[in-house]
Backbone of each chain as nested JSON, in Angstrom:
{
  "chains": [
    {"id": "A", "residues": [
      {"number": 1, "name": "UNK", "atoms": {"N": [49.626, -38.966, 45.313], "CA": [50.556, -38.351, 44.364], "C": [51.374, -37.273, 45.065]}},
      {"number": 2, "name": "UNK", "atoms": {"N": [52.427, -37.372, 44.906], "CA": [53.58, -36.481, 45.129], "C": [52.703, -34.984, 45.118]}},
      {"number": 3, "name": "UNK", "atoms": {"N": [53.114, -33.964, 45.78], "CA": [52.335, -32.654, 45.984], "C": [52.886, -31.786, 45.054]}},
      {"number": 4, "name": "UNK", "atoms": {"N": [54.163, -31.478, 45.126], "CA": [54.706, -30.865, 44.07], "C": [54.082, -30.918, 42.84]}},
      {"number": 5, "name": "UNK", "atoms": {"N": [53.947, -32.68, 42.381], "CA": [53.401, -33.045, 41.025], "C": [51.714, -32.658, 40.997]}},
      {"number": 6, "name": "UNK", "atoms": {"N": [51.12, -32.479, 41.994], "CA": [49.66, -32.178, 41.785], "C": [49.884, -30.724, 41.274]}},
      {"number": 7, "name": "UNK", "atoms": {"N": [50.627, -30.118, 42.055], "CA": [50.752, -28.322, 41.686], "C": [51.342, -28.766, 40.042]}},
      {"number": 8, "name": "UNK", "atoms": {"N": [52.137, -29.443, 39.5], "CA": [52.301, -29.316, 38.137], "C": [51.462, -29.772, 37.239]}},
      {"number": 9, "name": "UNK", "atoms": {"N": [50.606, -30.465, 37.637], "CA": [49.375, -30.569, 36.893], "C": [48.382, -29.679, 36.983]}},
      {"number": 10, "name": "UNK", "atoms": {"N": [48.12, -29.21, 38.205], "CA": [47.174, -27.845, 38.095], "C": [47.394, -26.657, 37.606]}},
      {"number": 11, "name": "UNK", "atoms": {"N": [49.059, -26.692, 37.711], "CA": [49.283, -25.24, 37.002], "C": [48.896, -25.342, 35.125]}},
      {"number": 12, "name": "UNK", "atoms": {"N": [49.541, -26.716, 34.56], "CA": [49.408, -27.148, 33.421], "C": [47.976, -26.831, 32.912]}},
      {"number": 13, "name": "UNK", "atoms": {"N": [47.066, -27.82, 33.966], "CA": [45.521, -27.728, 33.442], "C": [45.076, -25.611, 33.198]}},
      {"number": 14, "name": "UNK", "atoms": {"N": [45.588, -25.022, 34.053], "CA": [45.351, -23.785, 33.851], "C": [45.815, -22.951, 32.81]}},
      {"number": 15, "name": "UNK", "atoms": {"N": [46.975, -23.47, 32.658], "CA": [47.986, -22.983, 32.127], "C": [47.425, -23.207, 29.818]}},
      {"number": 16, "name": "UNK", "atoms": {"N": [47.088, -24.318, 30.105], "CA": [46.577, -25.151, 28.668], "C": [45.295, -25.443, 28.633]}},
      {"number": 17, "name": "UNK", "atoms": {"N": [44.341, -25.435, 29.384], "CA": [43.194, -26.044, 29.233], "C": [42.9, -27.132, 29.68]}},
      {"number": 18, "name": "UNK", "atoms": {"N": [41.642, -27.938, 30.152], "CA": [42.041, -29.722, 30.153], "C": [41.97, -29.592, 28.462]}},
      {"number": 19, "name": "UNK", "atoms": {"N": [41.011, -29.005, 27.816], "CA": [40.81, -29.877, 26.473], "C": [41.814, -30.006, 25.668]}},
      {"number": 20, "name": "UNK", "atoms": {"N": [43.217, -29.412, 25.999], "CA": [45.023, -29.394, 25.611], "C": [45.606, -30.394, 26.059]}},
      {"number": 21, "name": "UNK", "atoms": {"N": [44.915, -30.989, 27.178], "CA": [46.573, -31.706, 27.794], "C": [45.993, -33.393, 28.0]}},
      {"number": 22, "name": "UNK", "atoms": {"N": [47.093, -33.951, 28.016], "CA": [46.829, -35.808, 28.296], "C": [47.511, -35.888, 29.135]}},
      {"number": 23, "name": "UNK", "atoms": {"N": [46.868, -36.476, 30.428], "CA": [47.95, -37.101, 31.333], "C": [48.319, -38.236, 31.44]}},
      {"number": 24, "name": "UNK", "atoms": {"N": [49.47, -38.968, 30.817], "CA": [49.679, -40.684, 31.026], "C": [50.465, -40.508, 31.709]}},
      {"number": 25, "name": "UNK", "atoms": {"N": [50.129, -41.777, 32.313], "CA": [50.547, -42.891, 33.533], "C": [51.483, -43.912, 33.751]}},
      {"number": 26, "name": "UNK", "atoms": {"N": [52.544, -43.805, 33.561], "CA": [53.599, -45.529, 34.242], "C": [53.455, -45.938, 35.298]}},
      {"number": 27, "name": "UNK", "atoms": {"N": [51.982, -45.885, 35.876], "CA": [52.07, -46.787, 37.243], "C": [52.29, -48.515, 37.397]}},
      {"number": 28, "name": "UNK", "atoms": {"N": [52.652, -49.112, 38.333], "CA": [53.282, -50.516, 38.2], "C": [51.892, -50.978, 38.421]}},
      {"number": 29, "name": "UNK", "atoms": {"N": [51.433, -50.547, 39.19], "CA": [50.004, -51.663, 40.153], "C": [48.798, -50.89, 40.117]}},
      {"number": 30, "name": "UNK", "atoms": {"N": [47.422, -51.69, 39.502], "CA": [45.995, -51.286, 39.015], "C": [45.539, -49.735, 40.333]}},
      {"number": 31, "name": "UNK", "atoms": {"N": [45.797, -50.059, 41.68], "CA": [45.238, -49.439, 42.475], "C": [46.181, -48.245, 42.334]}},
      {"number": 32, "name": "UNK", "atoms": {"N": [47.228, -47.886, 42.417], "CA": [48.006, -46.518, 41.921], "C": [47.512, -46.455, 40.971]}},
      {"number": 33, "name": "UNK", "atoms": {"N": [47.567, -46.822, 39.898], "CA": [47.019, -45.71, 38.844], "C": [45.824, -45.418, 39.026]}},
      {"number": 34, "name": "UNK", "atoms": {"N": [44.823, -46.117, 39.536], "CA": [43.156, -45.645, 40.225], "C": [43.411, -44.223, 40.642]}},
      {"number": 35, "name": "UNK", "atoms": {"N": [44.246, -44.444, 41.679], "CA": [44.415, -43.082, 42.391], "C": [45.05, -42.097, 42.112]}},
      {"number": 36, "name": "UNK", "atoms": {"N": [45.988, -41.976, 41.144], "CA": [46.356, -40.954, 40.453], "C": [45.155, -40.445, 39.211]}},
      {"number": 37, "name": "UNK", "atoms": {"N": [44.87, -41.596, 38.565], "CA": [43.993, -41.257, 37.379], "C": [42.351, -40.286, 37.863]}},
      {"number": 38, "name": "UNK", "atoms": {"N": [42.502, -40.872, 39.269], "CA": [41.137, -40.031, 40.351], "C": [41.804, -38.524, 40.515]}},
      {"number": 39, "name": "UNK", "atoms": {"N": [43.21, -38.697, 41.119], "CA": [43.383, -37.007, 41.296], "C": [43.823, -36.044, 40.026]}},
      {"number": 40, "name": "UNK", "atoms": {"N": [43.19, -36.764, 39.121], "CA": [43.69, -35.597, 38.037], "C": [42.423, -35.753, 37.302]}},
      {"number": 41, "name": "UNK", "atoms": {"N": [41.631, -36.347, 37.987], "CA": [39.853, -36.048, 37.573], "C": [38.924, -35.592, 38.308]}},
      {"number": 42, "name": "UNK", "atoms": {"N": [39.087, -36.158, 39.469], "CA": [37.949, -36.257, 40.437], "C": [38.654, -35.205, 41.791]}},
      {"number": 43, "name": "UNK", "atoms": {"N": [39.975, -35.203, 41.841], "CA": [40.901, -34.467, 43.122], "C": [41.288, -35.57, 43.932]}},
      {"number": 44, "name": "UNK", "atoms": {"N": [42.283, -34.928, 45.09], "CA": [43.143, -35.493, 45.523], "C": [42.401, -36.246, 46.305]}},
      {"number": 45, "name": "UNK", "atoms": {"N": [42.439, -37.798, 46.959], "CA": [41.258, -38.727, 47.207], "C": [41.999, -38.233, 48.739]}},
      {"number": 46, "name": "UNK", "atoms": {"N": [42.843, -38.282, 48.918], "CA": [44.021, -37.919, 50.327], "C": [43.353, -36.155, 51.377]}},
      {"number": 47, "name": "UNK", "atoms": {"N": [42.966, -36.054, 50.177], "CA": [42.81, -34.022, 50.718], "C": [43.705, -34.131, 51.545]}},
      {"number": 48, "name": "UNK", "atoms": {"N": [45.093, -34.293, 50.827], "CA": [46.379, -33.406, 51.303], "C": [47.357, -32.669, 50.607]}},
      {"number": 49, "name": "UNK", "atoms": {"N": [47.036, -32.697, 49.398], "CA": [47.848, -31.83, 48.105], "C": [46.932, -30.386, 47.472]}},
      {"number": 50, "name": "UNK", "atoms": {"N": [47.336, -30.0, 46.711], "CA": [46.474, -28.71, 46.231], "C": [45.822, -29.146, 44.851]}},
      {"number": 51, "name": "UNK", "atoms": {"N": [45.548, -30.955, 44.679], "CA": [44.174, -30.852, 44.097], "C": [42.967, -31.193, 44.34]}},
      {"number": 52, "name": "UNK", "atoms": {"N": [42.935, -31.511, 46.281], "CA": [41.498, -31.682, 47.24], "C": [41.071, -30.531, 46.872]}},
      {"number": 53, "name": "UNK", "atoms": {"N": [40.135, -31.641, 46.625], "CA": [39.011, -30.596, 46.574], "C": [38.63, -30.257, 45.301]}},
      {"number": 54, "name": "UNK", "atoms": {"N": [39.702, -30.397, 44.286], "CA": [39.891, -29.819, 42.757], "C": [39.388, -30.528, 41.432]}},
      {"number": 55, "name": "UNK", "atoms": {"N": [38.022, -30.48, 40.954], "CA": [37.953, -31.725, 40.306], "C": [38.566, -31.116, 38.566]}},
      {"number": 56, "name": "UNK", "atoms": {"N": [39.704, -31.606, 38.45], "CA": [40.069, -31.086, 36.94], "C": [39.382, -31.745, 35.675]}},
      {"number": 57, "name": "UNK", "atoms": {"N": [38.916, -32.824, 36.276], "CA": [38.219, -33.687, 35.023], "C": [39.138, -33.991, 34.053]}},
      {"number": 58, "name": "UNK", "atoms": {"N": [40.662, -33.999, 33.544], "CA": [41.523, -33.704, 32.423], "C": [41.207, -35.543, 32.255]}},
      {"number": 59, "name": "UNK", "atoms": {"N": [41.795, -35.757, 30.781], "CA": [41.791, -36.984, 29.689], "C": [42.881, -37.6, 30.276]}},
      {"number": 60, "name": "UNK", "atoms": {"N": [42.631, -38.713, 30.881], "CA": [43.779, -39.425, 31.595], "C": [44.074, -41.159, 30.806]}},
      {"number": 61, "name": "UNK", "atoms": {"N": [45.05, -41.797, 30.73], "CA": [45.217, -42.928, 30.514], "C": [46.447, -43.735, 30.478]}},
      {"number": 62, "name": "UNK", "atoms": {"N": [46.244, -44.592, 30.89], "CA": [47.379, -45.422, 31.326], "C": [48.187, -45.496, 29.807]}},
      {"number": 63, "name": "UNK", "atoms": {"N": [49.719, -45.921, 29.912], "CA": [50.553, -45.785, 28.819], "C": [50.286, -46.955, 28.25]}},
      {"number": 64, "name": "UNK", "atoms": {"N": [49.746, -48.412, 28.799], "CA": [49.768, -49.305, 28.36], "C": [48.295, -49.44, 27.752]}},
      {"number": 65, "name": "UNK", "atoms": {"N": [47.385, -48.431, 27.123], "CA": [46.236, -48.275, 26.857], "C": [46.424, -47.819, 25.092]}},
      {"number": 66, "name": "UNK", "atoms": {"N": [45.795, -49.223, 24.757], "CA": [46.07, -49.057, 23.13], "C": [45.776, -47.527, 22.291]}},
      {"number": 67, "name": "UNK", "atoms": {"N": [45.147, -47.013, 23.37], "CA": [44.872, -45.478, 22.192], "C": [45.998, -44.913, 22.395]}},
      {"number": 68, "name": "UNK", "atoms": {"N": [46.977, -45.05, 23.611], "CA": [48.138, -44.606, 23.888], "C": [49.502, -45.064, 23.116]}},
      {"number": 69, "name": "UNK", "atoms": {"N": [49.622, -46.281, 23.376], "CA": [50.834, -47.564, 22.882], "C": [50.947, -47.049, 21.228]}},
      {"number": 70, "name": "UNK", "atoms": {"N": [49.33, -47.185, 21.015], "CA": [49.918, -47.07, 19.137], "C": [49.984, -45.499, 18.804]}},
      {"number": 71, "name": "UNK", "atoms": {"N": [50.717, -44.519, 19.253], "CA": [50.997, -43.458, 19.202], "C": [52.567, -43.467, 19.172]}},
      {"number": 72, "name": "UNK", "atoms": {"N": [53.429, -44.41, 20.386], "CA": [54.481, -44.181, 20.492], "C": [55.187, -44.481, 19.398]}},
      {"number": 73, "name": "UNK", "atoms": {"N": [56.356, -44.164, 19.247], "CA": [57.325, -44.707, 18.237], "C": [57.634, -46.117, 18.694]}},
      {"number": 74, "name": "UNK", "atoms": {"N": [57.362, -47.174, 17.476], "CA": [57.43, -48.722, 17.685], "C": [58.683, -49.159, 18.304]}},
      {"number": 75, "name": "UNK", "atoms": {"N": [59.187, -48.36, 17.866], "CA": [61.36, -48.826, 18.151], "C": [61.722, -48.504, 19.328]}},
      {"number": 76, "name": "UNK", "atoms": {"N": [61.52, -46.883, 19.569], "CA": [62.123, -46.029, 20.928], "C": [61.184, -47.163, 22.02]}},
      {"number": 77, "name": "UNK", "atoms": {"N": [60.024, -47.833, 21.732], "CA": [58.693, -48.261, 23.139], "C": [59.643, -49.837, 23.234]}},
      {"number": 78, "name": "UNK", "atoms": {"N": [59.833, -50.298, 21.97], "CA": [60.486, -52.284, 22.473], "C": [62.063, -51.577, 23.183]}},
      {"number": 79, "name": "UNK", "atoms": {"N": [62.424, -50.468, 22.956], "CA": [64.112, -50.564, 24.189], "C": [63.362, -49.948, 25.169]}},
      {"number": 80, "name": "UNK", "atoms": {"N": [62.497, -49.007, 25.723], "CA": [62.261, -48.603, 26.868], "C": [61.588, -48.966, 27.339]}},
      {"number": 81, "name": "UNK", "atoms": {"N": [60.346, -50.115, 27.012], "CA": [58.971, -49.833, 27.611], "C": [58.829, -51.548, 27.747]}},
      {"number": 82, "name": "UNK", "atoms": {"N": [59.36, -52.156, 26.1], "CA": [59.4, -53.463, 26.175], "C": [59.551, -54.759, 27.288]}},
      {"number": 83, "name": "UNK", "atoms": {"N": [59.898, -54.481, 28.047], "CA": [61.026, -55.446, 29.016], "C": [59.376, -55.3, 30.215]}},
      {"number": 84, "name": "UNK", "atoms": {"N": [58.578, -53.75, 30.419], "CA": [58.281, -53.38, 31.828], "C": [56.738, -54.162, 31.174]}},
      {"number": 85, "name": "UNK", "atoms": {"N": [56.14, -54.233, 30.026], "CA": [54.877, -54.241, 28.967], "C": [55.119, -55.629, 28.99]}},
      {"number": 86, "name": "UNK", "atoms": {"N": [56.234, -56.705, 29.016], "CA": [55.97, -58.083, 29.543], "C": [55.692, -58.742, 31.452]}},
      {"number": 87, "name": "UNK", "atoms": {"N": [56.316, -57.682, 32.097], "CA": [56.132, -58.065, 33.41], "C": [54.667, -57.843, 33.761]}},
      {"number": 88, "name": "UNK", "atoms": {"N": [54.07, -56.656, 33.622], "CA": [53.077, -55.864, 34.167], "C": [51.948, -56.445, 33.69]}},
      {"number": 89, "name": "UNK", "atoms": {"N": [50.707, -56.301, 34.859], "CA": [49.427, -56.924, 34.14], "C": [48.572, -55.595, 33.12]}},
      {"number": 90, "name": "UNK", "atoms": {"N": [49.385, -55.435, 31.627], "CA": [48.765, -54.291, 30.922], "C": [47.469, -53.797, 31.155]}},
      {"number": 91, "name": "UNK", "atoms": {"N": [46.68, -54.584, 30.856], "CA": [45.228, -54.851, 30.079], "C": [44.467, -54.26, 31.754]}},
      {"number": 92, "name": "UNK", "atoms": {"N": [44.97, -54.778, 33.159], "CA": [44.625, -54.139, 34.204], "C": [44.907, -52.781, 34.203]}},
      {"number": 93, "name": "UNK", "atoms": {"N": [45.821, -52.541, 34.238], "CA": [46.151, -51.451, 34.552], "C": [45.5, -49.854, 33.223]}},
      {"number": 94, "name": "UNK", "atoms": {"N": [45.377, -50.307, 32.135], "CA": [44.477, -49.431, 31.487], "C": [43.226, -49.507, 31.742]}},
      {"number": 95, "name": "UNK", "atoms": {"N": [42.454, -50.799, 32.123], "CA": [41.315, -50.625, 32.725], "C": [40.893, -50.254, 33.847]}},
      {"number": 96, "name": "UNK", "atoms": {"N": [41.989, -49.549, 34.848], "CA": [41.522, -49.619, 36.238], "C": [41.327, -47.953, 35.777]}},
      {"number": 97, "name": "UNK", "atoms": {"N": [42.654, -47.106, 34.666], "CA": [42.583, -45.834, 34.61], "C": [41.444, -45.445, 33.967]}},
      {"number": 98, "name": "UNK", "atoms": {"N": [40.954, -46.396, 33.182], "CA": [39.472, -46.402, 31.984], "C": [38.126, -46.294, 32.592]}},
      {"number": 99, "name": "UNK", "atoms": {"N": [38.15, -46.713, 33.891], "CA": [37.052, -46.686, 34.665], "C": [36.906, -45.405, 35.178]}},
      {"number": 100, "name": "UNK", "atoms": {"N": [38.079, -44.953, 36.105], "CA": [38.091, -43.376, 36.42], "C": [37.67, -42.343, 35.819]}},
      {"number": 101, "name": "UNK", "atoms": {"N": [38.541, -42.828, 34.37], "CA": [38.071, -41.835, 33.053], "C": [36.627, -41.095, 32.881]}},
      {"number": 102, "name": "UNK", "atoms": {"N": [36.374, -42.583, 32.513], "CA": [34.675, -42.912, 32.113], "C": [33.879, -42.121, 33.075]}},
      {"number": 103, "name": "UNK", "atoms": {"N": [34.235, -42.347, 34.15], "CA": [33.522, -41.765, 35.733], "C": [33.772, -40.269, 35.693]}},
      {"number": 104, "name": "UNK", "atoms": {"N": [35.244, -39.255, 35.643], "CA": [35.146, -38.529, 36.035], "C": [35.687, -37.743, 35.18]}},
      {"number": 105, "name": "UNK", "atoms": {"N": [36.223, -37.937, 33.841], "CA": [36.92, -36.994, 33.194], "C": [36.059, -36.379, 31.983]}},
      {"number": 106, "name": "UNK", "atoms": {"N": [36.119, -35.004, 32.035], "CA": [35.266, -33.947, 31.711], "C": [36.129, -34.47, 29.832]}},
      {"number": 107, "name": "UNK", "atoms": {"N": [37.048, -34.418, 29.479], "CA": [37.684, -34.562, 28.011], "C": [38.322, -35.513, 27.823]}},
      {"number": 108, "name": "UNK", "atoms": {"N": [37.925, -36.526, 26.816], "CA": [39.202, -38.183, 26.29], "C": [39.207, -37.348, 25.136]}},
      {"number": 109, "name": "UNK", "atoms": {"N": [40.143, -38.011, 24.583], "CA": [40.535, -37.856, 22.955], "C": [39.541, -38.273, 22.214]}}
    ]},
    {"id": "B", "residues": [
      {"number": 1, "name": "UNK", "atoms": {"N": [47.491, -37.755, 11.137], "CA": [47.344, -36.907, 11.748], "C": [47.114, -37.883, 13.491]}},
      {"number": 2, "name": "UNK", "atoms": {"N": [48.104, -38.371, 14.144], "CA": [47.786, -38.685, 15.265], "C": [46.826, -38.31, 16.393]}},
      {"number": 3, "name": "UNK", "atoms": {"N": [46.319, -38.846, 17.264], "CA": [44.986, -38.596, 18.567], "C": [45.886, -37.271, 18.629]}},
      {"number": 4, "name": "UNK", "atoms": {"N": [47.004, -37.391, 19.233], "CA": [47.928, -36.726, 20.16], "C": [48.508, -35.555, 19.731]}},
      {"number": 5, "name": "UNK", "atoms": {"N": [48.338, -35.332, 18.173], "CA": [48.853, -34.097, 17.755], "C": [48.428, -33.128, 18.144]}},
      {"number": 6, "name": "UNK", "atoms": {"N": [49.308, -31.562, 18.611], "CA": [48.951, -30.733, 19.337], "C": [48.072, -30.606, 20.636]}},
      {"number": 7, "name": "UNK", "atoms": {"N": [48.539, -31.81, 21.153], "CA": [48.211, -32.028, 22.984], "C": [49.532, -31.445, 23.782]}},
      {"number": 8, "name": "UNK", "atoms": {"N": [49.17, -31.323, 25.145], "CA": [50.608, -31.426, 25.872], "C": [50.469, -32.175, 26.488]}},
      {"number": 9, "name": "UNK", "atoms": {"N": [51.842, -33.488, 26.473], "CA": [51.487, -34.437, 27.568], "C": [51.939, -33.874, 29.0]}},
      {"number": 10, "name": "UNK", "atoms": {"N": [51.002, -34.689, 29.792], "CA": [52.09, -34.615, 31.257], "C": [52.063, -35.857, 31.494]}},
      {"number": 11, "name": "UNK", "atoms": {"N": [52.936, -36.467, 31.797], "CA": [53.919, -37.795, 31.822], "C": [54.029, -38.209, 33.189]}},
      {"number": 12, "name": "UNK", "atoms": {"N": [53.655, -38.602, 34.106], "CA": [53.837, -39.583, 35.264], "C": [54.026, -40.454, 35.483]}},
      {"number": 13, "name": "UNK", "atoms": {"N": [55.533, -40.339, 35.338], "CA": [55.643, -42.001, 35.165], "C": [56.452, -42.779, 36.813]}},
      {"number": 14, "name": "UNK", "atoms": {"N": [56.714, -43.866, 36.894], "CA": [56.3, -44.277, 37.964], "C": [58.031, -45.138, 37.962]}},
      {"number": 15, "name": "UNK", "atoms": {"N": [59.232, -45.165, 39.577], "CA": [59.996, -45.836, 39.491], "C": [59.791, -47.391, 38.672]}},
      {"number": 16, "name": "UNK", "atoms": {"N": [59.175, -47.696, 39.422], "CA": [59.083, -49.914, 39.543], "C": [57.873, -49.906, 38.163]}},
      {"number": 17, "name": "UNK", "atoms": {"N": [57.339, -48.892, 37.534], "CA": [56.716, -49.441, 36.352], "C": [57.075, -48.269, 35.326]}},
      {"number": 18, "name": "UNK", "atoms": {"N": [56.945, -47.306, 34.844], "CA": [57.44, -46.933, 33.104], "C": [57.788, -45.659, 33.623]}},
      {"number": 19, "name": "UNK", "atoms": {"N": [58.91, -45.471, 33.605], "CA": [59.542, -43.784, 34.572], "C": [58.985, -43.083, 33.465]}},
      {"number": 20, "name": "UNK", "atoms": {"N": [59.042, -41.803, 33.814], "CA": [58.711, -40.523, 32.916], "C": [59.575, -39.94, 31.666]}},
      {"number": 21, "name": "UNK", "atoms": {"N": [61.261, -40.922, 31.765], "CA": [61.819, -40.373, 30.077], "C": [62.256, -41.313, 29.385]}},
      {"number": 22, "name": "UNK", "atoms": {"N": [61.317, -42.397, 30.269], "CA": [61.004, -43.582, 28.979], "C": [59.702, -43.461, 28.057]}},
      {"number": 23, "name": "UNK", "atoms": {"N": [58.858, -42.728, 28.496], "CA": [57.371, -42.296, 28.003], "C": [58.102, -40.999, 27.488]}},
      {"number": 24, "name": "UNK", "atoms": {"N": [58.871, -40.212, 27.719], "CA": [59.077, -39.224, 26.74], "C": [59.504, -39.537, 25.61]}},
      {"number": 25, "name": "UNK", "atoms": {"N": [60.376, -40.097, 25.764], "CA": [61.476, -40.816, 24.605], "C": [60.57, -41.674, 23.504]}},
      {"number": 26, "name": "UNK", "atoms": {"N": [59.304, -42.441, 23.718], "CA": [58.52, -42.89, 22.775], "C": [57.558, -42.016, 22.242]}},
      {"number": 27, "name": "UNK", "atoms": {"N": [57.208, -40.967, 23.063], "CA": [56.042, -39.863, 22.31], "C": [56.836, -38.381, 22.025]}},
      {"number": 28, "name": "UNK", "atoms": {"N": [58.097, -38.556, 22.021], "CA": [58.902, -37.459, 21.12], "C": [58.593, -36.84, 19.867]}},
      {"number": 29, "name": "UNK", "atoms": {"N": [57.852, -37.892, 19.295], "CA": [57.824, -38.204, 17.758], "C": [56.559, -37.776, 17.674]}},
      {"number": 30, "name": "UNK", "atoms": {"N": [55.069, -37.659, 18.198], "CA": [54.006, -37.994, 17.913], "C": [53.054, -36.927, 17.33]}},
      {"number": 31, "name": "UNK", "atoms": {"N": [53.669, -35.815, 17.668], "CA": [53.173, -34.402, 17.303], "C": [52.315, -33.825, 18.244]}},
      {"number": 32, "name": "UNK", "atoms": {"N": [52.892, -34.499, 20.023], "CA": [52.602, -33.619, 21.253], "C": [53.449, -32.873, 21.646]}},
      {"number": 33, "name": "UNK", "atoms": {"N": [53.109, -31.932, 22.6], "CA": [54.624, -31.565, 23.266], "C": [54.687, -32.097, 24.282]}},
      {"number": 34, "name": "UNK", "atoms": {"N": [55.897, -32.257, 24.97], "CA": [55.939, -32.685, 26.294], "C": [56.236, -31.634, 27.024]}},
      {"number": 35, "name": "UNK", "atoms": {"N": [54.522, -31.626, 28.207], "CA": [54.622, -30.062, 29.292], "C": [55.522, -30.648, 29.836]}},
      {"number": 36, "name": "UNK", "atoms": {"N": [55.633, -32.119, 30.536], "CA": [56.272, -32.28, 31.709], "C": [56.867, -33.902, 31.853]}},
      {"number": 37, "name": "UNK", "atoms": {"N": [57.384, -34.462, 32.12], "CA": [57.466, -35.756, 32.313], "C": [58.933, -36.185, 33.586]}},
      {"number": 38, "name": "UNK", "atoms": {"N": [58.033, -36.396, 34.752], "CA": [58.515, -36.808, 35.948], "C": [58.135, -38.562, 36.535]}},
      {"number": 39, "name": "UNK", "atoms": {"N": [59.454, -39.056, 37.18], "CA": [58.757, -40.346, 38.062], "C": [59.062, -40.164, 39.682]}},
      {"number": 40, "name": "UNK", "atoms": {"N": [58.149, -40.875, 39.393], "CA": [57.58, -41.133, 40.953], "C": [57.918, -42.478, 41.897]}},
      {"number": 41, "name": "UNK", "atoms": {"N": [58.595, -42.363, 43.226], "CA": [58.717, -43.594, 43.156], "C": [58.146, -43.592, 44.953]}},
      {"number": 42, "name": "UNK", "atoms": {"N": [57.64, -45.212, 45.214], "CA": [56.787, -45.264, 46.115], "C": [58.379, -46.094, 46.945]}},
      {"number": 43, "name": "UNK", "atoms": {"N": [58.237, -45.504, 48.19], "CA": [59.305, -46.784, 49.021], "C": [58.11, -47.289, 50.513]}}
    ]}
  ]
}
């Protein structure tokens, strides 16, 4: 994950709590979101950003993860989201972040 | 009363799969705020 973006999640998690904040995910492919959904639970898997080392534990889940999807607005998700929610293997990609979860995150919804 | 009411999201969203103000733009509505919502893109 981008370094900048680890510092904006750590400042966030500090800033709000984990038990405040959700972090979702538009990653394209099961193994990125593994590894993002790891550094915003478990820390940076790289120990090269400022969350090695950092285990935030925060409530993570992929966007294509039904506790997520049926939140969005039905209309605004078929023009933006529609088109990417037929290419993508969904159902992977919330389960690869669901496993991490399960494993390392201190708060789900 | 949605999961999501009074959360803050942070939004990571990703070039080649769901950028970050396409995920804003659907949870505008939900009764989170949005801390942050950025994409990321891998070359």
């Amino acid at each position: 994950m981008d370094l900048q973006n680890q510092q904006r999640i750590k400042d966030a998690a500090e800033k709000f709590g984990a038990e405040n904040v959700v972090v979702v995910l538009g990653s394209s492919d099961a193994e990125g979101a593994e590894i993002y959904a790891e550094t915003v639970t478990a820390g940076d898997p790289t120990f090269a950003g400022p969350l090695a080392g950092v285990s935030l534990g925060l409530p993570v889940y992929h966007v294509f993860d039904p506790a997520i999807r049926e939140e969005a607005d039905p209309a605004v998700w078929e023009e933006q989201i529609g088109m990417m929610e037929m290419v993508l293997d969904t159902e992977a990609l919330a389960e690869a972040v669901r496993k991490m979860r399960e494993e390392h995150s201190k708060v789900t919804l | 009363m949605g999961k999501l009411t009074g959360k803050k999201l942070l939004l990571l969203g990703e070039r080649d799969g769901v950028p970050g103000p396409a995920m804003e733009a659907c949870f505008q509505s939900c009764g989170a705020e949005i801390a942050f919502a950025v994409t990321e893109c891998f070359v």
